[in-house]
N, C-alpha and C positions, 0 to 999 in steps of 0.2 A: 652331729657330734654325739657318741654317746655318753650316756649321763649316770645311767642304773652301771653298778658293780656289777662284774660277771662272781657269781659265788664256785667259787675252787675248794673240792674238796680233796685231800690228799689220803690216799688208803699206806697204811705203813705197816710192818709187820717184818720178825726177821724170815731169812730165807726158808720157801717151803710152807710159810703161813696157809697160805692157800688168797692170797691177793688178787691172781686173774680169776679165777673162780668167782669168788666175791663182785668181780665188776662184770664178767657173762652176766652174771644173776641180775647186777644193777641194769644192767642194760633191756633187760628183758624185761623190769619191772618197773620202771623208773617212770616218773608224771610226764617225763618228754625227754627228746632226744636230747644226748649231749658228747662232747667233745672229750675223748680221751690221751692222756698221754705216760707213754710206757717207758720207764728208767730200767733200761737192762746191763747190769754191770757184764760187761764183755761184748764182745763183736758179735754174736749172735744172737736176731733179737727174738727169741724163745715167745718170751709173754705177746709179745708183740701182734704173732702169728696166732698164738691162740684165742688173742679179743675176738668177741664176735663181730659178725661184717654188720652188725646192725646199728654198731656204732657213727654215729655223723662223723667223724673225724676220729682218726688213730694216728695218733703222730709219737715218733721213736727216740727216746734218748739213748747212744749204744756207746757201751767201750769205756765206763766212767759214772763215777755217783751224782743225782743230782745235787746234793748238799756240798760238792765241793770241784771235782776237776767240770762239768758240765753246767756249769750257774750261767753263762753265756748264754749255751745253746737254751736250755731252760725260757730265760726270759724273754728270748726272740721267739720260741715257741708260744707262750703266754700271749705275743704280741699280736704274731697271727692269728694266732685263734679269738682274739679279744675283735680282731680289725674283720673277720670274717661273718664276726656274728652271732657267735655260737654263745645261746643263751644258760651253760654251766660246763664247766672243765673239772675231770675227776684225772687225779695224777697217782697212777700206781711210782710207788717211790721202790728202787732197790731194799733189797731185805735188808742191805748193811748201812746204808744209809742214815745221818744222826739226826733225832729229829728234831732238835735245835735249831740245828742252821736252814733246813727245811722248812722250820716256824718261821725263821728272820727273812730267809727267799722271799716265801710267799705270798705273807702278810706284807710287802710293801711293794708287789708287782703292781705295777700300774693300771689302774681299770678294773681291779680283781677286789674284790673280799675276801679273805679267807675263811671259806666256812664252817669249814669242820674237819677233824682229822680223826680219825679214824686206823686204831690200832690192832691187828688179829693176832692171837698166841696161838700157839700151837701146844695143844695141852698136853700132844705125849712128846713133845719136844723139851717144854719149860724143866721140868727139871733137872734135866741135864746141863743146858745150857745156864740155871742159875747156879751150877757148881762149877761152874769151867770162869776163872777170875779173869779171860782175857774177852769172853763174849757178854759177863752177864751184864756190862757194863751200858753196851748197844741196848741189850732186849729191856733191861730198867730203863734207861732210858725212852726207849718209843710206848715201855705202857704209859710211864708219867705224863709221857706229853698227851698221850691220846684222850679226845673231850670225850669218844664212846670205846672202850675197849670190849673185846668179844674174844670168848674162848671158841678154837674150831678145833678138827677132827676128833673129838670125843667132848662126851658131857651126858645128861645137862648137868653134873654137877661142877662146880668150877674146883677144881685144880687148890691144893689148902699155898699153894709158893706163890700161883695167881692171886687170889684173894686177901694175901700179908700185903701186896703192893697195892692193886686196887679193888678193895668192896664194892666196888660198882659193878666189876667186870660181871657179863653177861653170856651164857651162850648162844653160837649161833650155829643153829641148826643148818643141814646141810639142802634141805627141802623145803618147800611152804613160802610163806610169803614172807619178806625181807622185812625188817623194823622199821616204822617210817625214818625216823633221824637218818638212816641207812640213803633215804633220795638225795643225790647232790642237788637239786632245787627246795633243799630243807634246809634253810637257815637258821643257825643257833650260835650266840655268842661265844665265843671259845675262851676256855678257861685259863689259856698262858699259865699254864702249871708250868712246862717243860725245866728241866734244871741239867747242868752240865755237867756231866760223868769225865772224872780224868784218864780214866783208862779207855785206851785205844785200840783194838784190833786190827792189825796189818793182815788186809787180804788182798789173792791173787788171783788172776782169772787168766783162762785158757782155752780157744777153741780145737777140741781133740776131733781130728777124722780116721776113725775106729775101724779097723781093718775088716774087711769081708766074713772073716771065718768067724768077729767076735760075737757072740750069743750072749744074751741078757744075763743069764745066769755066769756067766764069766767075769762080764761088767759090775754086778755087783758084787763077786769075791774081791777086783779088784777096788769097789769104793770102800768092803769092809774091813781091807788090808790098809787102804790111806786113811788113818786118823784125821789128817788136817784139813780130810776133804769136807765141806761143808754141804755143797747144793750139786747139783748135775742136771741138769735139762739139755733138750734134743732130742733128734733123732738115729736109731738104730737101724741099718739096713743090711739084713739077710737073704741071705737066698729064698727064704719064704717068705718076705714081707718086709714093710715098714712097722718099727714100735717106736710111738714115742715116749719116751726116758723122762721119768718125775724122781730125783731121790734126793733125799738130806740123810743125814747121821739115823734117823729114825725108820726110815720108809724109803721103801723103793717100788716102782710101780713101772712096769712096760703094759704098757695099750696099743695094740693095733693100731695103726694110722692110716686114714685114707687121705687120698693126694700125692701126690707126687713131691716128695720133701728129700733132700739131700742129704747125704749122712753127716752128721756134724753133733756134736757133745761140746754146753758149756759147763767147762769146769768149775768152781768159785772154792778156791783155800785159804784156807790161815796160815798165817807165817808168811816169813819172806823165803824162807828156801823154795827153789823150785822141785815139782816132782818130775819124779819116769814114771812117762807114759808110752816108752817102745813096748810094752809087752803086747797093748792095746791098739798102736796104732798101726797106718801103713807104712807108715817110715821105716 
């Protein structure tokens, strides 16, 4: 029977933080192997694909937040991984994800600790998003909860809207060696700050398949024509190649990809209206 808790850390951030990134790097740095699991809000599981293969276990939540329509699949995933062995589970959580109900999940999975949670901003994001009254809701909430929060894609100084919520927050460099707290087999009491935000943002997700002729630079007129778009991950496929597609409100990034990947774009928007996406696709 086993006896020792398995320590679960959960990485949070909203969309675009840079969350798979941050758990390559865990993986590759980390005091020993451990078990991952990927919450991809839509049918395409993006993050999923990009963990690295050095991961002992990679297992997918798709089409659904773990903090609410997935808490099923969630805890029979926890249950595997607890029954297989695996001596630490780190859970990349969706970017939109509350991290409330995430704290309540996790801290009473059977067999588990909870050990730490772990929040990323996104420094040339935050501003924006603490002006927008239907998101700032989410991102205050995942720093309060978070026991280590970390500024990423710029620094080191921290951000003055990051620093009004938490003085602790730190940055994290994109290179070098990770912070120990950063190892999922580093245990630390967690602070149960977290506090619940009444406002709610309704988002929507969509796997687009992007018509042959569409080129990167099209793709991004059209995410800086949709306001309500938030994330886009996938892959682009042209006549010269595979890219694959990194963008939020802030950034857009095509990279070359090797492998053989199918053309496919996940969307993630605000609101309940649906967009058009015929200009883009092959329909």
């Amino acid at each position: 029977m086993l006896t020792k808790a398995v320590p679960l850390t959960v990485i949070t951030g909203y969309l675009g933080a840079g969350k798979t990134t941050l758990i390559n790097r865990m993986l590759r740095q980390a005091s020993a192997p451990f078990a991952v699991i990927v919450n991809d809000l839509g049918a395409l599981p993006v993050d999923a694909a990009l963990i690295s293969a050095e991961a002992a276990s990679t297992l997918t939540l798709t089409n659904g937040c773990a903090c609410c329509q997935l808490q099923s699949d969630l805890s029979a995933q926890l249950t595997q991984l607890r029954q297989a062995g695996f001596g630490a589970v780190v859970l990349e959580a969706s970017g939109v994800a509350k991290a409330t109900n995430l704290v309540s999940i996790t801290s009473q999975a059977d067999g588990y600790q909870l050990a730490k949670i772990i929040t990323l901003v996104d420094a040339t994001a935050v501003p924006r998003l603490m002006e927008d009254r239907y998101l700032t809701g989410v991102v205050v909430e995942q720093i309060k909860a978070g026991d280590s929060v970390y500024q990423t894609k710029a620094g080191p100084e921290i951000t003055p809207s990051l620093l009004a919520l938490r003085a602790d927050a730190r940055f994290l460099s994109s290179e070098g060696q990770l912070p120990v707290d950063i190892d999922p087999y580093h245990l630390i009491e967690r602070s149960a700050s977290a506090k619940t935000v009444a406002v709610t943002p309704q988002f929507q997700h969509r796997v687009v398949y992007p018509k042959t002729s569409l080129q990167p630079e099209s793709l991004k007129v059209f995410i800086d024509r949709s306001p309500a778009v938030q994330r886009v991950k996938g892959w682009l496929v042209v006549e010269s190649g595979t890219y694959l597609i990194q963008a939020t409100r802030d950034r857009f990034v095509a990279q070359p990809a090797a492998g053989n990947h199918g053309a496919g774009l996940q969307f993630i928007w605000q609101g309940t209206e649906a967009l058009d996406f015929s200009s883009i696709t092959q329909e």
